[in-house]
N, C-alpha and C positions, 0 to 999 in steps of 0.2 A: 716568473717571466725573466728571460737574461736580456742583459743590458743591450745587446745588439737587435731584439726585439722592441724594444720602448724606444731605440733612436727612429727604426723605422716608424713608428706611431705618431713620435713626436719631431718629426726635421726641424723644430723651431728650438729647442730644446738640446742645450748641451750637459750631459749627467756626466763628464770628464773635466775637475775646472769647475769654471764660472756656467752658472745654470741662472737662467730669465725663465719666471710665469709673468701671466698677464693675469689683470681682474678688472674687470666693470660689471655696473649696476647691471646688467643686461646679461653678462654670464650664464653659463649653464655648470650647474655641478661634475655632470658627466663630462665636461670639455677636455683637452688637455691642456690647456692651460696657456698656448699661443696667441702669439698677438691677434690673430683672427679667428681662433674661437677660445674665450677668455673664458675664465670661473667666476663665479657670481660674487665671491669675498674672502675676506683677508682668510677666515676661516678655510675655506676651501685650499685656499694657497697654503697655507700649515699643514693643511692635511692633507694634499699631494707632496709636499718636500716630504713630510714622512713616509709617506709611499714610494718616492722616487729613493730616498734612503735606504729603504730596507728592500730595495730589489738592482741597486747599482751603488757606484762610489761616485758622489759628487761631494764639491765643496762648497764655499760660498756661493748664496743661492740670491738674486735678486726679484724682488715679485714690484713689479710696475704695476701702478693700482691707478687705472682711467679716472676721469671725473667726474663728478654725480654723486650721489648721497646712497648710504650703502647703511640701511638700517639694521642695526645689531637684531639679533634677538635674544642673543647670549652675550657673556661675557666672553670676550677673547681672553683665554688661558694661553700661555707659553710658557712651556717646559724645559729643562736642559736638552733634549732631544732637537728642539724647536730652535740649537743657537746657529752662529752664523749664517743669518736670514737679514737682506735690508726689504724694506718695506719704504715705497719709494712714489709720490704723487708723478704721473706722466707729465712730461716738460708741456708748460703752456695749461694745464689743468688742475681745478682743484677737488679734490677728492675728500667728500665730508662722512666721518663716520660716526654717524648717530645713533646711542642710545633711546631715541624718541620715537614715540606714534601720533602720527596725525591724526587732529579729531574732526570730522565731516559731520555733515547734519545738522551745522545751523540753525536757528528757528526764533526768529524775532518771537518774545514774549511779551509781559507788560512792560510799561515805560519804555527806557534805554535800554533794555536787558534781552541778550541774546542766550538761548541754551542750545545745548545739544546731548545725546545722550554716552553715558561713558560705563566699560563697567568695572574700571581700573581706577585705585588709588595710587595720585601724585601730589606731590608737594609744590610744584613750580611749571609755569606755565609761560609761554614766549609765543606770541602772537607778530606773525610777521617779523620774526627775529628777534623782535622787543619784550626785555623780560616781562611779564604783565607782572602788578602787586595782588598778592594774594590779600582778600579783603582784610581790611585792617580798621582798628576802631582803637582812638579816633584817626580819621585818615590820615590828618597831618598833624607832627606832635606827639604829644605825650602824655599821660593820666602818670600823675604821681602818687608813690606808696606815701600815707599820711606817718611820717615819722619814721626814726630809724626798720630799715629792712629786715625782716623776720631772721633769726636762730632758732624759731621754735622747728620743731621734724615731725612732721614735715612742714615745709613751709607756709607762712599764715600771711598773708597780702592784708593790712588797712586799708581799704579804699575812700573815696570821698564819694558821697552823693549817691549815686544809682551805676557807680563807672561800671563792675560789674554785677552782671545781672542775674539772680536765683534760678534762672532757665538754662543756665549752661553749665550747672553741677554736673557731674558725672557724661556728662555728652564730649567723647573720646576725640574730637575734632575741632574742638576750639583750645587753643591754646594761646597763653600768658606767656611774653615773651620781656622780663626784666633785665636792666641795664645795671649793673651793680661793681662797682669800682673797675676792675680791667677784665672781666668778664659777663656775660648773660648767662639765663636758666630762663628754660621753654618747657610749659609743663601744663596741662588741662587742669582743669578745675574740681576738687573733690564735693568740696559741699562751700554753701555760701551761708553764713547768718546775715541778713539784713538791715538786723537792727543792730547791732553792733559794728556793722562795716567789715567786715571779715571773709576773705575765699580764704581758705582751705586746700592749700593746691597738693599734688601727689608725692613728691620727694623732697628729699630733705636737700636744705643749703648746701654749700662749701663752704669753711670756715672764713674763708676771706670775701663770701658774698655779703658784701656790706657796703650800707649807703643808704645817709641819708635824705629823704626826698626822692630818691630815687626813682626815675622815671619806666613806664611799663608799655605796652599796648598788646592788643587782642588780635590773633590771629583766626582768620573762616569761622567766627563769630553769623550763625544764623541771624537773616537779616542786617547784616554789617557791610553788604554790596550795596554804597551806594554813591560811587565816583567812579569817572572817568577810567577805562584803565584797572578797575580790578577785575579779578575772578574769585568765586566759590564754587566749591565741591560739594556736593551733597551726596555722601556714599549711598545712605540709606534710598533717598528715590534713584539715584543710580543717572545723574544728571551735574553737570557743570554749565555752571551762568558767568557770562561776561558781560562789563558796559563797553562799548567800544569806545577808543578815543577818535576828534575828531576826524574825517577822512578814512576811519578804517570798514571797508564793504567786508560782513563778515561773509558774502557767498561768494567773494572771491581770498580771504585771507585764508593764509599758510598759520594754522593754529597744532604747536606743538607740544606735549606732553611727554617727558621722560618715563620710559620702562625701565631703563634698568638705574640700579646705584654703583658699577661699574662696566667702565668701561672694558679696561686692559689690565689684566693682573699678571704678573710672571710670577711663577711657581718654581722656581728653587730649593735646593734642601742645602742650605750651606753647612750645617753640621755632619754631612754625608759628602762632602765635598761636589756636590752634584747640580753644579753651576746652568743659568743662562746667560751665554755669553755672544758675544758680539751682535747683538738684535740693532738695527738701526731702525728707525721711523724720521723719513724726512718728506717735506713739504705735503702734510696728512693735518685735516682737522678732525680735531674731537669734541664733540658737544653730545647737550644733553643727556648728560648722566644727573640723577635727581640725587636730592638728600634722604636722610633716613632716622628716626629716634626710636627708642623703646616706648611702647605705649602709654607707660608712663611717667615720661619726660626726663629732662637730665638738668643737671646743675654744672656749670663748666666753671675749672678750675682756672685755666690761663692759655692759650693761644689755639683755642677751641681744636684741641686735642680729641674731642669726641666726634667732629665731623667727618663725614666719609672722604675715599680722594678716586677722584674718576677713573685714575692708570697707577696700580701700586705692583712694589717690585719685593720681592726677597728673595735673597741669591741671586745677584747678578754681576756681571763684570760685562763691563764694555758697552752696556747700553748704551742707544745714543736718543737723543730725540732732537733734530735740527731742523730750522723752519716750518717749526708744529706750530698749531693753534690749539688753544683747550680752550675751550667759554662755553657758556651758557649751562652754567654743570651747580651744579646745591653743594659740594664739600668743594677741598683742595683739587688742587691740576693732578701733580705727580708725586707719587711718594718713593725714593727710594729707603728701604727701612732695611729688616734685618739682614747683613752679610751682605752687605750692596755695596761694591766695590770698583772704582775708577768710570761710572755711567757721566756723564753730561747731558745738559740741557745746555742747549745753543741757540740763537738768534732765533728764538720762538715769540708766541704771544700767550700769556692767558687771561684772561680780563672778563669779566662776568659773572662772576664766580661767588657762590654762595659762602665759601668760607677763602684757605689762601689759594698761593701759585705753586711755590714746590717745599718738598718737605726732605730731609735727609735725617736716616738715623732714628734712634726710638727714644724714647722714656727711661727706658731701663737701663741697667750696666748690665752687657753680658760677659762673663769670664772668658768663655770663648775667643781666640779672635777670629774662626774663621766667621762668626755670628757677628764681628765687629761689624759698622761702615765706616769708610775710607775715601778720600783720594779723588772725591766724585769733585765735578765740577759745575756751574751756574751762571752761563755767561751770557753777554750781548744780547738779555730778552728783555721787552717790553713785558714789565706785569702791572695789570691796575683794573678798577672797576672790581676791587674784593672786598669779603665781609658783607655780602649783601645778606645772608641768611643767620651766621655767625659772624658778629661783630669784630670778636676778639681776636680772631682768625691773623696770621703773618704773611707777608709777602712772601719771604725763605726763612724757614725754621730750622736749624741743627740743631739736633740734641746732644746724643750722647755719642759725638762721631768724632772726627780728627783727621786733617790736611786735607781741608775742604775748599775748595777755593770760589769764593761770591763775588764778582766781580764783572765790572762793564756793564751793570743792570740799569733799567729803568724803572723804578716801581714809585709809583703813585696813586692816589684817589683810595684811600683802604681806611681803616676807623681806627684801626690797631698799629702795631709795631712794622714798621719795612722789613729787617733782617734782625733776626733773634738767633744765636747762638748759643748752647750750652741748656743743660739741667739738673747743673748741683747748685742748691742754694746754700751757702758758706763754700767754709772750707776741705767738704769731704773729699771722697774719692770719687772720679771722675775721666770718661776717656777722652775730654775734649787738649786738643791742641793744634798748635800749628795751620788751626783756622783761619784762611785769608779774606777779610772783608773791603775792597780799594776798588777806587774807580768806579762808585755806583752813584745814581743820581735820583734821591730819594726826596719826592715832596709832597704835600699836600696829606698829611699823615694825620690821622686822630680825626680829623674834622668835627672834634667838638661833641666827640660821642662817647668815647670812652676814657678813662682816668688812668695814670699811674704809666707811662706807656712814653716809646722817644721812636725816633726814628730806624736807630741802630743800640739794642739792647743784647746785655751780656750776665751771664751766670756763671762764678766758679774760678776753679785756677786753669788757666790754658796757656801754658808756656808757648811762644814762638807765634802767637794770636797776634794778626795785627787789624787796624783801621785805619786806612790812609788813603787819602786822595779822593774823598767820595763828596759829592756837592751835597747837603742837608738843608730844606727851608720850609718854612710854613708847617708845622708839626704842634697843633691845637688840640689838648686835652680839654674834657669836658669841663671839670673841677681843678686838679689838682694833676702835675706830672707831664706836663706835653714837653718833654726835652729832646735836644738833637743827638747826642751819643749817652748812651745811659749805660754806663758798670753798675752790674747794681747788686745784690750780694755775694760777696766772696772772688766778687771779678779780679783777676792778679795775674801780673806780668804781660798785660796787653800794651804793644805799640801804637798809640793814636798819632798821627801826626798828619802835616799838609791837605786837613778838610776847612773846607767851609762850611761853616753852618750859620746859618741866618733865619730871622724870623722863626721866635720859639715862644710858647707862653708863658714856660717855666726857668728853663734854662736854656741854653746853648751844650754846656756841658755838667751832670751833674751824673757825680758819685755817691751811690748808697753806702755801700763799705764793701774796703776791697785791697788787695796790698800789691804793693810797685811796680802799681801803675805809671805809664810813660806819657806825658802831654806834653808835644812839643810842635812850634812851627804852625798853629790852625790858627785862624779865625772864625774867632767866635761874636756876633753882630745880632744888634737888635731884640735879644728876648725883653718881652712884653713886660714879667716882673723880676728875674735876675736873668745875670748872664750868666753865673758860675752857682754850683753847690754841691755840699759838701754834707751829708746825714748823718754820719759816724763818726767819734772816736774812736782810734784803735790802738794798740801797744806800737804797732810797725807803722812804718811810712807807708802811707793811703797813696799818696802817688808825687810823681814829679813833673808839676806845671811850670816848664819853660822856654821862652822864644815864644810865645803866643800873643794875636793882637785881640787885642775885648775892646767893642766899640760899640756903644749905646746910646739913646735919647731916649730910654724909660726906664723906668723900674732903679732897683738898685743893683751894684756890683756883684755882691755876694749876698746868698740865700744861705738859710739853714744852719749849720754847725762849724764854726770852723775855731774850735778851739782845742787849746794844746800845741803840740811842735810834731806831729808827727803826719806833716806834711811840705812837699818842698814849691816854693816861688821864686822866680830867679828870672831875670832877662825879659820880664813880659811890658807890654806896651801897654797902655790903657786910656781910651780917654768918653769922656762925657759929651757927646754931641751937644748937649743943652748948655756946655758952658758951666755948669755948677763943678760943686767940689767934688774927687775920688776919694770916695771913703772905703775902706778895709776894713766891713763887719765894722763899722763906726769909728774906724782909725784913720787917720792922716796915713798919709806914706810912710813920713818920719816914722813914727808910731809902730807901723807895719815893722821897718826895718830893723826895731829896736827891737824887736820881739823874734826877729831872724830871718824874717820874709823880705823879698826883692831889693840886694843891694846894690844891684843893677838896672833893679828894674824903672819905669820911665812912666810919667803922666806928660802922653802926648799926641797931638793929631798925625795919625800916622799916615796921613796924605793918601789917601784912595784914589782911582781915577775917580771915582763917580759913586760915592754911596748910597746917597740917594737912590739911586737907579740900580744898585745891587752889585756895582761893578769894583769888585773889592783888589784889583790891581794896584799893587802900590808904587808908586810913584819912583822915580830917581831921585827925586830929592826930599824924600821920607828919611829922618832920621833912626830907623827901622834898620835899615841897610846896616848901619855901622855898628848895631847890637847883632849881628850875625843873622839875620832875616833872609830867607832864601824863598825865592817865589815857587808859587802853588800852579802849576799847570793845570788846568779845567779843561784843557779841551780834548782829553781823552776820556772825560768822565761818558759816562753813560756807553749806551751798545756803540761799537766801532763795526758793525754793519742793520742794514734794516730789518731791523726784527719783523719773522713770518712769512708766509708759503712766498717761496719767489716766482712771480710770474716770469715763463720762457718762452 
């Protein structure tokens, strides 16, 4: 068909230039795609650009996607063929693209409990929008493993008393979900002895799953529905039960169930140089995409790298994703990984979310660099409400990428780390660098759940890496490790300077081992048992602490290791809210200085406006000033616009 035929077909429609589709819920696939007879989904929209592609020359193609909820039934695949396409919510509308199916049929049974029938296995379930708890035992809290956490293979659980019960051996559906130092393992039950206290569960540990007392509970445990606000699934009768909470009518509630475990995948071949490039997605949500395990179970090593992510990319360049929503989904938001090149995420949201928000970059080193990632960037989004499925799960995880830029974020409410960068541990080989972490506004981190874990954590050597200007507070480890910036092995050659960090349990700032490193210009306020630490000795200089103010009323100064000289102090301010003495690892000042640490440095109230109240501006007449102190602007921290779909 020649191009002077399809103009006559379609007069809404430019194939010369810039080309506009339409889509709404209401679409017909046959349509051509005009604003008055639209295509039914994004799908459709892909697969007429391809059609209009291979029978004329257009360029960038816009498809305007009406409002209303546009249920997947597939995953959106996008190809290199698929690039220069934006994908674009209609001004004044919001367009929701869901992986989920509603469940109808209701039916008050005994008690509180409503069912209906189903004949689809999911893991997560949102009732009127709200995530419902899959039943859980005990509902609130915790069953502790009795003594240190099993190394046996496969894993051997001690329980107490009757926690678990000899009736859920081998039944593929209840599953044990343990909390063990900075990661969980979720695994059904093999066999139980009862007189001994023993499950038997299906896979073997991770070397670092250890802890102990370590805290566990039981997930769609038969007869475990019995609050407010849960759901079970029972595959076998082919039926899910809900209690409702109060006020919810279930013959009128919107009860949702995820089909698929993704959403949007881009399909590149970067080692064939066969790019998706320039794809935008702007003011589009995406939800309900479900989580997924091997049947039988997994062990996670660290920033729950086994969960799925609802939109993942390889091979791309130019992606964008601006005033998106992702929530309601069982893994990560977005991942760009292999050979994912210059993409952004912009003033979006993701929040709900079973594991994190975005992810750049992979595990592995690839030699390749067209297989590298690069260059992408993470800006002005609100992420928070993650870790709900996967604890250990990250806000923004880099691995093995470089000149990456995280910045203007808002991430908060997560059980694990805000922003992780890097994946050598020591000093290997490594493609991270020139990763920029500044201007992010990271709080309420850890909440008490997981160990070993800081706000903003690092791996490796990454020349030209910096950390600056990011507000850090409230970051509560369960045991041991809730710090605000955390280098932790083999970290080297990072810039930290002009953050704030306040309210920590562990530290403010604390170093595993790592070499010259730069700390200059922060304040550091308030952790709970030190302000500073220091884990390693090392032959080279671990870093250089100077120009910094450390201002406390608990705990002591210095935690951990701080001996030997192969580290520098110099210009820093300090003082003791309680009025008592500054001790240095049990030294006076004097004492410090005689050993080569701060001959500049000062014990003294470095005049706040307002500490109490967190308002850590110092003063004009702070003696701070004349030791070269330069203030900390905050008010660029976090997103410099409103994150998520803009109403027009």
């Amino acid at each position: 068909m020649g191009a002077r035929f399809l103009l006559f077909l379609l007069p809404t429609l430019t194939l010369f230039g810039a080309t506009t589709l339409w889509v709404a819920p209401d679409g017909r696939s046959d349509a051509p795609g005009s604003q008055a007879q639209p295509l039914p989904s994004l799908a459709a929209a892909r697969d007429k650009v391809r059609q209009l592609r291979a029978s004329a020359t257009t360029g960038a193609v816009t498809v305007m996607v009406k409002g209303g909820v546009y249920r997947l039934n597939e995953t959106l695949v996008l190809q290199p063929q698929d690039s220069d396409v934006s994908y674009v919510g209609a001004p004044g509308e919001r367009p929701i693209l869901s992986g989920g199916r509603v469940i109808t049929g209701w039916k008050k049974a005994a008690g509180n409990l409503w069912t209906a029938s189903t004949n689809r296995y999911f893991r997560q379930m949102f009732v009127n929008g709200r995530r419902a708890q899959r039943a859980r035992t005990p509902t609130n809290g915790f069953y502790r493993i009795v003594g240190q956490s099993s190394q046996d293979k496969p894993f051997q659980l001690k329980f107490r008393g009757d926690d678990i019960k000899a009736e859920w051996a081998g039944n593929p559906n209840v599953e044990v979900v343990a909390l063990l130092s900075w990661a969980e393992l979720r695994m059904p039950v093999a066999s139980v002895d009862p007189t001994a206290h023993i499950a038997r569960l299906t896979v073997n540990p991770q070397p670092s799953n250890r802890e102990a007392d370590a805290r566990y509970f039981i997930e769609n445990a038969p007869g475990s529905l019995d609050a407010a606000g849960e759901w079970l699934l029972d595959p076998a009768a082919g039926t899910v039960s809900y209690w409702p909470v109060t006020g919810e009518d279930m013959t009128r509630a919107e009860v949702v169930a995820p089909g698929l475990v993704q959403l949007v995948r881009f399909d590149g071949k970067p080692e064939a140089g066969q790019l998706v490039r320039n794809v935008v997605f702007r003011n589009l949500d995406f939800r309900h995409a479900d989580w997924a395990m091997p049947k039988e179970g997994y062990s996670e090593t660290q920033a729950a790298m086994l969960a799925p992510t609802a939109i993942e990319a390889v091979g791309t360049d130019g992606v964008v994703f601006d005033r998106c929503v992702v929530t309601q989904s069982g893994g990560y938001g977005i991942w760009f990984g292999r050979g994912s090149k210059r993409n952004r995420v912009t003033a979006s949201q993701i929040y709900d979310m079973g594991a994190g928000g975005v992810k750049i970059g992979e595990t592995a080193i690839r030699d390749a660099e067209a297989d590298h990632s690069s260059d992408n960037v993470v800006a002005d989004n609100d992420l928070h409400g993650l870790g709900r499925v996967y604890p250990s799960a990250i806000g923004v995880w880099v691995g093995q990428s470089y000149r990456n830029r995280i910045v203007h974020n808002h991430i908060h409410d997560l059980y694990y780390t805000a922003i992780s960068v890097g994946w050598t541990w020591g000093y290997g080989k490594t493609l991270c660098r020139e990763n920029i972490i500044d201007f992010n506004h990271l709080h309420h981190i850890g909440q008490n759940m997981l160990s070993d874990m800081g706000a903003i954590y690092t791996l490796g050597i990454q020349p030209g890496s910096t950390i600056r200007n990011n507000l850090i507070h409230d970051v509560y480890s369960f045991t041991y490790g809730g710090w605000g910036i955390y280098p932790d092995e083999g970290s080297t050659t990072f810039l930290i300077e002009n953050n704030i960090v306040y309210r920590t349990k562990s530290a403010g700032f604390h170093q595993h081992y790592g070499r010259e490193n730069t700390v200059r210009n922060n304040i550091f306020a308030f952790g709970d048992e030190f302000q500073l630490m220091r884990s390693r000795e090392e032959p080279h200089i671990s870093f250089t602490f100077e120009g910094n103010i450390v201002y406390y009323d608990s705990g002591a100064l210095l935690g951990s290791k701080w001996t030997g000289d192969k580290f520098k102090m110099d210009r820093n301010f300090y003082w003791d809210a309680r009025g008592g003495p500054v001790l240095f690892d049990g030294k006076t000042l004097d004492e410090w200085r005689t050993a080569g640490k701060e001959a500049k440095g000062m014990i003294a109230d470095p005049q706040f406006a307002n500490a109490s109240n967190y308002d850590f501006r110092v003063l004009p007449t702070s003696p701070a000033w004349k030791m070269g102190w330069k203030a900390i602007d905050m008010s660029k921290v976090g997103p410099r616009t409103s994150p998520g779909i803009t109403p027009r």
